[in-house]
PASEBA-794323 format. One record per residue (C-alpha): x, y, z; residue number from 1. Coordinates in steps of 0.02 Angstrom, whole numbers, plus 32768, in hexadecimal, padded with zeros to 4 digits. Example, Ala and Ser with C-alpha at 12.3 -4.5 7.8 and 13.67 -1.06 7.14 Angstrom:
2
<atom east="8267" north="7F1F" up="8186" num="1"/>
<atom east="82AC" north="7FCB" up="8165" num="2"/>
END
This chain:
148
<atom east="860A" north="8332" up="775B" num="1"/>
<atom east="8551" north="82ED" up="7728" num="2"/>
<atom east="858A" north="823B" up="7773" num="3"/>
<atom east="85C8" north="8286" up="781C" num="4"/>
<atom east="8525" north="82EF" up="782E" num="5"/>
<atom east="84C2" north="8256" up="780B" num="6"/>
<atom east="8526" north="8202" up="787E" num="7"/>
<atom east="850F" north="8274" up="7913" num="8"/>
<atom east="8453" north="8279" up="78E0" num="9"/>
<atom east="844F" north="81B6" up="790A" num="10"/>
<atom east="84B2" north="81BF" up="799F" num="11"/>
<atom east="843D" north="8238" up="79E0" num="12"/>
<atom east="839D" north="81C1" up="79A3" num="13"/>
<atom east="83F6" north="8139" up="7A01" num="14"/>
<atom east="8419" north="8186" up="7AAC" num="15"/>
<atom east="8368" north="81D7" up="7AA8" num="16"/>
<atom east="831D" north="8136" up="7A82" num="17"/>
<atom east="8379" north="80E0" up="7B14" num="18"/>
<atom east="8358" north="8159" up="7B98" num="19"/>
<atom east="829B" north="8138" up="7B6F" num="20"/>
<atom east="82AD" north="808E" up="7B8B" num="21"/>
<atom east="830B" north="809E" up="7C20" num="22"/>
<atom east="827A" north="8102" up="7C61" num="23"/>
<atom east="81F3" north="80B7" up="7C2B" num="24"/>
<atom east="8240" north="8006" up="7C7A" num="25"/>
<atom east="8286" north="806C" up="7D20" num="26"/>
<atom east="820A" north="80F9" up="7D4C" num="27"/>
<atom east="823B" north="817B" up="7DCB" num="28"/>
<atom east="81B6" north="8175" up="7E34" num="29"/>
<atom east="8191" north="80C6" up="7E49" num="30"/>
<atom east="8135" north="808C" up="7EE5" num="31"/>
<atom east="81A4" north="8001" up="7F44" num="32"/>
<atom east="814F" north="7F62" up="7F46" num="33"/>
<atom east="80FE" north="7F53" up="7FEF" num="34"/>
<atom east="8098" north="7EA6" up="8003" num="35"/>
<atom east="80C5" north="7E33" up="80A4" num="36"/>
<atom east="8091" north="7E28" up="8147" num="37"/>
<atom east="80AB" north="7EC2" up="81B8" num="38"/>
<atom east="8094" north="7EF9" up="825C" num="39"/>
<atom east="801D" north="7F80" up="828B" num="40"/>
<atom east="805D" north="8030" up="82CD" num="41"/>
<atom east="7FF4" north="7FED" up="8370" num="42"/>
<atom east="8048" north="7F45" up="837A" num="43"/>
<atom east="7FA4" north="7EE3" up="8392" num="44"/>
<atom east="7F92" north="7E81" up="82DF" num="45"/>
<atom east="7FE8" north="7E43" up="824D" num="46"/>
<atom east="7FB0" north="7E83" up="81A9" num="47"/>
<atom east="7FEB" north="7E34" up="8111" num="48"/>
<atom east="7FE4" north="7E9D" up="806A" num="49"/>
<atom east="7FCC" north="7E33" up="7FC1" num="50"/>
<atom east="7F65" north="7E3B" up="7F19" num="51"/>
<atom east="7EAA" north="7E5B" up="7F1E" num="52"/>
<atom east="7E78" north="7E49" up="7E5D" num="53"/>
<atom east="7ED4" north="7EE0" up="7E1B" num="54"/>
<atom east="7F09" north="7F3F" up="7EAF" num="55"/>
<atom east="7F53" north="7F1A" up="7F59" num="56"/>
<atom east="7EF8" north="7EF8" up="8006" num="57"/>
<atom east="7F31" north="7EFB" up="80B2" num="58"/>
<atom east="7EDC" north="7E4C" up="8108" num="59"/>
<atom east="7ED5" north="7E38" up="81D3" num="60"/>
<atom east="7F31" north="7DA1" up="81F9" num="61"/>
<atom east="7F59" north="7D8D" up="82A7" num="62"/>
<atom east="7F33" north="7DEF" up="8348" num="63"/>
<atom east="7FDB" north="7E0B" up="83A2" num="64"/>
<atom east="7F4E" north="7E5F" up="8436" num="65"/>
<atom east="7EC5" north="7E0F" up="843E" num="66"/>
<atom east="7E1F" north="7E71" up="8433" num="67"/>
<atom east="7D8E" north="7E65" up="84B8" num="68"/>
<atom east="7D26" north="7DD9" up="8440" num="69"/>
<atom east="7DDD" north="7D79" up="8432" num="70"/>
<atom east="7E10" north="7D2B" up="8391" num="71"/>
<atom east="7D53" north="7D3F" up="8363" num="72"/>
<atom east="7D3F" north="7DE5" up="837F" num="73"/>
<atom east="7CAB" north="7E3D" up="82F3" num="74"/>
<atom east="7CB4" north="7ED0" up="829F" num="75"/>
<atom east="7C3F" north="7F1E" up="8316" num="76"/>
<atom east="7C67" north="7FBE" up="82E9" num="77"/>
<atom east="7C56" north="7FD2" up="823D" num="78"/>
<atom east="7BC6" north="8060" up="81EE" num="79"/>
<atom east="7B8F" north="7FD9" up="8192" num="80"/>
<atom east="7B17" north="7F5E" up="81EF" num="81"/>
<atom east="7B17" north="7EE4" up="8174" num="82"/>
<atom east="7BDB" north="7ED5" up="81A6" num="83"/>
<atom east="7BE8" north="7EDD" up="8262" num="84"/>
<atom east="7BD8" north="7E15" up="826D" num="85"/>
<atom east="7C5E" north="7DE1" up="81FA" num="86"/>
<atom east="7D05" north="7DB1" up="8264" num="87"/>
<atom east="7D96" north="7E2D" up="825C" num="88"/>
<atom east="7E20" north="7DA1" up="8228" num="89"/>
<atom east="7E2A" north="7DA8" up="8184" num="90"/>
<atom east="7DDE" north="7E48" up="815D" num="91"/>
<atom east="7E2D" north="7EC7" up="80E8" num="92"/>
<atom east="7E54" north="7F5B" up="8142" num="93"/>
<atom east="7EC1" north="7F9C" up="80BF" num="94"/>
<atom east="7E69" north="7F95" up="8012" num="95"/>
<atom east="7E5F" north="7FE4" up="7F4B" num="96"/>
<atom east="7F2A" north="7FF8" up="7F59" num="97"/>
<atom east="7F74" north="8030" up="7EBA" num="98"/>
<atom east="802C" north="8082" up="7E9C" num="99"/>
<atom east="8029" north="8129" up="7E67" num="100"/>
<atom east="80B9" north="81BC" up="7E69" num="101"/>
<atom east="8135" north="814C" up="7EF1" num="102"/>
<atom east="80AC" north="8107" up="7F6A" num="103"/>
<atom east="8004" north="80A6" up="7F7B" num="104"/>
<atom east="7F6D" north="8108" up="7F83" num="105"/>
<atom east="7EB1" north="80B2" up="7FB4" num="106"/>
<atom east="7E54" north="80B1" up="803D" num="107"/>
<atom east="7E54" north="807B" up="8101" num="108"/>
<atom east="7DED" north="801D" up="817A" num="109"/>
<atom east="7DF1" north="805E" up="822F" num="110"/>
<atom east="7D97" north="7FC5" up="8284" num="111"/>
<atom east="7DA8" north="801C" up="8331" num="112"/>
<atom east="7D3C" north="808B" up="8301" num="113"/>
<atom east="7CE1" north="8060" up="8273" num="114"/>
<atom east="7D2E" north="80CE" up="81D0" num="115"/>
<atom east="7D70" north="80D3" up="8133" num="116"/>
<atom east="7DFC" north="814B" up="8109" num="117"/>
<atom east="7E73" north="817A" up="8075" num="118"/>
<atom east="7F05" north="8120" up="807B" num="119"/>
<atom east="7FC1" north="8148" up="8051" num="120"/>
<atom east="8042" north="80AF" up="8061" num="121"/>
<atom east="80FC" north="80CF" up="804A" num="122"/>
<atom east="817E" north="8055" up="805C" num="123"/>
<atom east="8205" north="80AF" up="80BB" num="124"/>
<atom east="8282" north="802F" up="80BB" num="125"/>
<atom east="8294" north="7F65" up="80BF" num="126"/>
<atom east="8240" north="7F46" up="8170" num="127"/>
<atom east="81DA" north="7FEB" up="8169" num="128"/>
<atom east="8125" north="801B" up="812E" num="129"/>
<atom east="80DB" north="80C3" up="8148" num="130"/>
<atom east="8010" north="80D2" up="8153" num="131"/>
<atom east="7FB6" north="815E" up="8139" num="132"/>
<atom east="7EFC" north="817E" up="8158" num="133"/>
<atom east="7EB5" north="8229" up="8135" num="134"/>
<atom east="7E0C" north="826B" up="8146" num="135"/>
<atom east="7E09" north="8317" up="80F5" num="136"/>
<atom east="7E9A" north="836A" up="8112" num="137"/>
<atom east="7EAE" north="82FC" up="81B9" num="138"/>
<atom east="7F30" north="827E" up="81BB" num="139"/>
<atom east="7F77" north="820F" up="822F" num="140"/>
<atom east="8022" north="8190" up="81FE" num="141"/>
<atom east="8040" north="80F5" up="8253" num="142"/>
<atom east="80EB" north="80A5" up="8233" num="143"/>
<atom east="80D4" north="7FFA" up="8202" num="144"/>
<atom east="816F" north="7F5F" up="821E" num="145"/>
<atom east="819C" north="7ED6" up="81B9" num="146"/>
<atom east="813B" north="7E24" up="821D" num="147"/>
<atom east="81B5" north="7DA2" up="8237" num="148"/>
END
């Protein structure tokens, strides 16, 4: 009777110990990878999403419309002064990514008009991104398409 106790006792130890593991290696809420190159919810650039140190950042890559100063066009309207020459190619608009509870929360860059917003990223599926940029309780969502 002692051994079959004891024995239950360590079949109990074992399943408990493997359904941590399995969670700890396979957590629920996981945010789905989401680094490529995507197209904007407005369809004029290419954004591609990679490692920036230990987050993710969303670069401009190509203009798919080309804005008034062309493929040279400056970050004219950026708050910061100090920033309005740099070129718009190649700057982060998406930046301080990090996974947390399913999606990617950081911040923003609106360089239409010059601000900085939270940021929500969710992969909906395999060719899908959604963005979210909230200021306050205002939010808008683009819907964002895998670039081929």
């Amino acid at each position: 009777m002692k051994a079959m106790k004891a024995m239950k006792r360590s079949a109990w130890r074992g399943a408990l110990v493997a359904m941590a593991g399995g969670i700890a290696f396979h957590p629920l809420a996981a945010a789905e990878p989401i680094m490529g190159r995507w197209v904007t919810g407005e369809k004029d650039a290419v954004v591609g999403i990679a490692k920036c140190g230990k987050a993710l950042c969303g670069r401009i890559e190509k203009f798919l419309i080309l804005p008034k100063g062309g493929s040279d066009q400056r970050d004219v309207n950026n708050s910061d002064p100090a920033k309005r020459t740099r070129k718009l190619l190649g700057t982060a608009i998406l930046y301080g990514l990090t996974a947390e509870e399913g999606l990617w929360r950081g911040q923003v860059y609106d360089p239409k008009s010059g601000r900085t917003y939270t940021s929500e990223v969710r992969r909906k599926d395999a060719q899908t991104l959604e963005v979210k940029g909230c200021f306050g309780p205002l939010c808008q969502t683009q819907v964002w398409k895998k670039a081929s």
